[in-house]
C-alpha positions as CSV (number, residue, x, y, z in Angstrom):
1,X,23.9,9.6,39.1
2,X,26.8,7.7,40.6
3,X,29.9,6.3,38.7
4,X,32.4,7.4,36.3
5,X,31.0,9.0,32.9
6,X,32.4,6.4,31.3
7,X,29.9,3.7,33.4
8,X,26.9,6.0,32.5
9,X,27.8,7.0,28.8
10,X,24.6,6.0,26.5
11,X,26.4,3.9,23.4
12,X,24.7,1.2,21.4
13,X,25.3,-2.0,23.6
14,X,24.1,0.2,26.5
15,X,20.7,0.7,25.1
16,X,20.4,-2.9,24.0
17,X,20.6,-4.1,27.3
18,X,17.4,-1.9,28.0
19,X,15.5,-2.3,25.5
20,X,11.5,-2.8,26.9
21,X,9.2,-5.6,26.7
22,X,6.0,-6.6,28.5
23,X,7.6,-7.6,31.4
24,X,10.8,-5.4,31.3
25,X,11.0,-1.5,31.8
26,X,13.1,-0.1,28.7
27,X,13.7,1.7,26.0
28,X,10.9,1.4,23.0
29,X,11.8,1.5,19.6
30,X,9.1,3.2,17.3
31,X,7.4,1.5,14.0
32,X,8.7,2.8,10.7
33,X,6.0,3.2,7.9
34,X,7.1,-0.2,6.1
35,X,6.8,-1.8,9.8
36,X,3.8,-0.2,10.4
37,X,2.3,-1.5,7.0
38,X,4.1,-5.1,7.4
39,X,1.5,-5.3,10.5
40,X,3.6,-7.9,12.2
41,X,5.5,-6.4,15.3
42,X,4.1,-6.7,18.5
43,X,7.0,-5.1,20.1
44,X,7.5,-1.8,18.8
45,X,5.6,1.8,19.9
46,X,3.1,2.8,17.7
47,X,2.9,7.0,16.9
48,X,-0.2,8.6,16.5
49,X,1.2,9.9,13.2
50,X,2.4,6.4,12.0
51,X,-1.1,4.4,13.0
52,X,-2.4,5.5,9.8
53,X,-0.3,3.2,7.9
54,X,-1.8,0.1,9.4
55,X,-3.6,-2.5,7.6
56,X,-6.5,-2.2,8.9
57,X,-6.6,1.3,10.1
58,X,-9.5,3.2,8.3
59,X,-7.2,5.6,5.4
60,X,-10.5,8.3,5.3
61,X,-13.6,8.9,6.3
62,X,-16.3,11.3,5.6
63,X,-20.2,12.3,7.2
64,X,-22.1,14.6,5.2
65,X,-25.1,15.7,4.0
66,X,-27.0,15.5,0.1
67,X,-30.2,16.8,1.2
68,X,-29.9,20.7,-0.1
69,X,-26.6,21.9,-0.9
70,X,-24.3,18.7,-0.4
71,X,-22.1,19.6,2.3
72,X,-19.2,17.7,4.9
73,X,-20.1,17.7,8.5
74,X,-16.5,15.8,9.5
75,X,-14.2,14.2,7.8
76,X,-10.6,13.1,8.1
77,X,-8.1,12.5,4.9
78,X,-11.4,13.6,2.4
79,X,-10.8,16.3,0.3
80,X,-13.9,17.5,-1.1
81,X,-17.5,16.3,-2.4
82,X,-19.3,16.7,-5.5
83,X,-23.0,16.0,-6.1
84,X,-23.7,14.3,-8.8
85,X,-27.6,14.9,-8.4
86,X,-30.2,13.1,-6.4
87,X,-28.8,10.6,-3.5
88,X,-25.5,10.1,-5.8
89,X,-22.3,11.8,-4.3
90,X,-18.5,11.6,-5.7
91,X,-15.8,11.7,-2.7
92,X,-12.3,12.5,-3.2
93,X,-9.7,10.7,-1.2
94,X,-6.8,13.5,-0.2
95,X,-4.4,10.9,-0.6
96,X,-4.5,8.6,-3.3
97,X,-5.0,4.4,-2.8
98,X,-2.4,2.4,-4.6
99,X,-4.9,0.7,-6.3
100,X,-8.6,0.4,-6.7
101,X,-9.2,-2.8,-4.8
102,X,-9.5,-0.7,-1.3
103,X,-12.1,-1.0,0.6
104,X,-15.2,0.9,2.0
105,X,-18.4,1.2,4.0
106,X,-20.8,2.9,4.6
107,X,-24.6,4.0,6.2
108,X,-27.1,6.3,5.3
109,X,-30.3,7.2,7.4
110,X,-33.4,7.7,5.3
111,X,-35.1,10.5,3.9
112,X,-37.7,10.4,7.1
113,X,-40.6,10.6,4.5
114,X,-42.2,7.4,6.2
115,X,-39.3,5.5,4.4
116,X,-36.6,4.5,6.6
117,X,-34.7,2.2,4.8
118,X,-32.0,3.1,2.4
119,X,-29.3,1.6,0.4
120,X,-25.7,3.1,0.1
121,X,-24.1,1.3,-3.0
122,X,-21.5,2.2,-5.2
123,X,-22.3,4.1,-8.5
124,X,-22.4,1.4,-10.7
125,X,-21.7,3.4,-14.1
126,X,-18.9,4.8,-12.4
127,X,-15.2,2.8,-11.8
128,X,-14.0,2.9,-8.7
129,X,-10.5,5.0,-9.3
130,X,-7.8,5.3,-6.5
131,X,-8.6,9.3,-6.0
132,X,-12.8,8.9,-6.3
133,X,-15.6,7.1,-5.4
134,X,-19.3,7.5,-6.0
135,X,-22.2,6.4,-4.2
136,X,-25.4,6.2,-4.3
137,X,-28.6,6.5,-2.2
138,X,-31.3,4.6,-3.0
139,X,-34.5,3.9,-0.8
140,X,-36.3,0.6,-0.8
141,X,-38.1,0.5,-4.2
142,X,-34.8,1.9,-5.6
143,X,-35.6,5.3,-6.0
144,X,-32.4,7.9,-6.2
145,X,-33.2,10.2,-2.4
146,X,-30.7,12.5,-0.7
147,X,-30.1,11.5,2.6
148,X,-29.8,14.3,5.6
149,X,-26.8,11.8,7.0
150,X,-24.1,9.5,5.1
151,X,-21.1,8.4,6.7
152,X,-18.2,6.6,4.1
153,X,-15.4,4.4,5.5
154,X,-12.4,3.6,3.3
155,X,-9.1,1.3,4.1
156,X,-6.5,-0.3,2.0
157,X,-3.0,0.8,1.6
158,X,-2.0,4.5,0.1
């Protein structure tokens, strides 16, 4: 703390002369959304709430249940389940994609009925819509089964 106030007044020139860098102690600038989604700095600070809005950061996910009463066991940015009967599930994105061309994946583990292999598909008499999306569980002769544990990953830009 020595000098005049005048030398140690913060004003606009003053910060650019500190701004950080990998080699350089500084001040770091934070990502806006837009910069967030543009995916192209390697120089600004990335927020926990602004992380989200990356590329390829997963938008929602979901584990849950369709053996008995369908039911979530965690999820993040999912706002509710419906089923839709035997291994078929609807999930509903709390935020809505921009468009249907998002992407997903997912598991399931199988029914444990001597049949451990399973197939997690989309509903295919259902569109994809940017709120919704259906799946299915289906076991290796392609029988509908609820599975005890599904897990649903989902990216593209909301």
């Amino acid at each position: 703390t020595t000098g005049t106030d005048a030398e140690r007044a913060v004003t606009p020139a003053s910060l650019q002369q500190k701004i950080a860098s990998d080699t350089a102690l500084g001040i770091q600038r934070n990502a806006t959304k837009a910069e967030m989604e543009a995916a192209a700095s390697t120089t600004l600070t990335v927020t926990a709430g602004r992380q989200i809005a990356h590329p390829t950061h997963p938008k929602a996910w979901v584990n849950f249940t369709q053996s008995g009463s369908q039911s979530i066991n965690q999820s993040s940015g999912v706002s509710s389940i419906a089923d839709n009967g035997t291994g078929n599930t609807s999930i509903t994105w709390s935020t809505a994609f921009t468009a249907t061309t998002y992407g997903w994946a997912g598991s399931a583990r199988g029914s444990g009925a001597g049949d451990d292999t399973c197939i997690l598909s989309a509903e295919s008499s259902f569109t994809k819509s940017v709120t919704v999306l259906k799946v299915s569980v289906r076991d290796a002769p392609s029988d509908d089964v609820d599975s005890t544990d599904v897990t649903v990953l989902s990216f593209g830009a909301q």
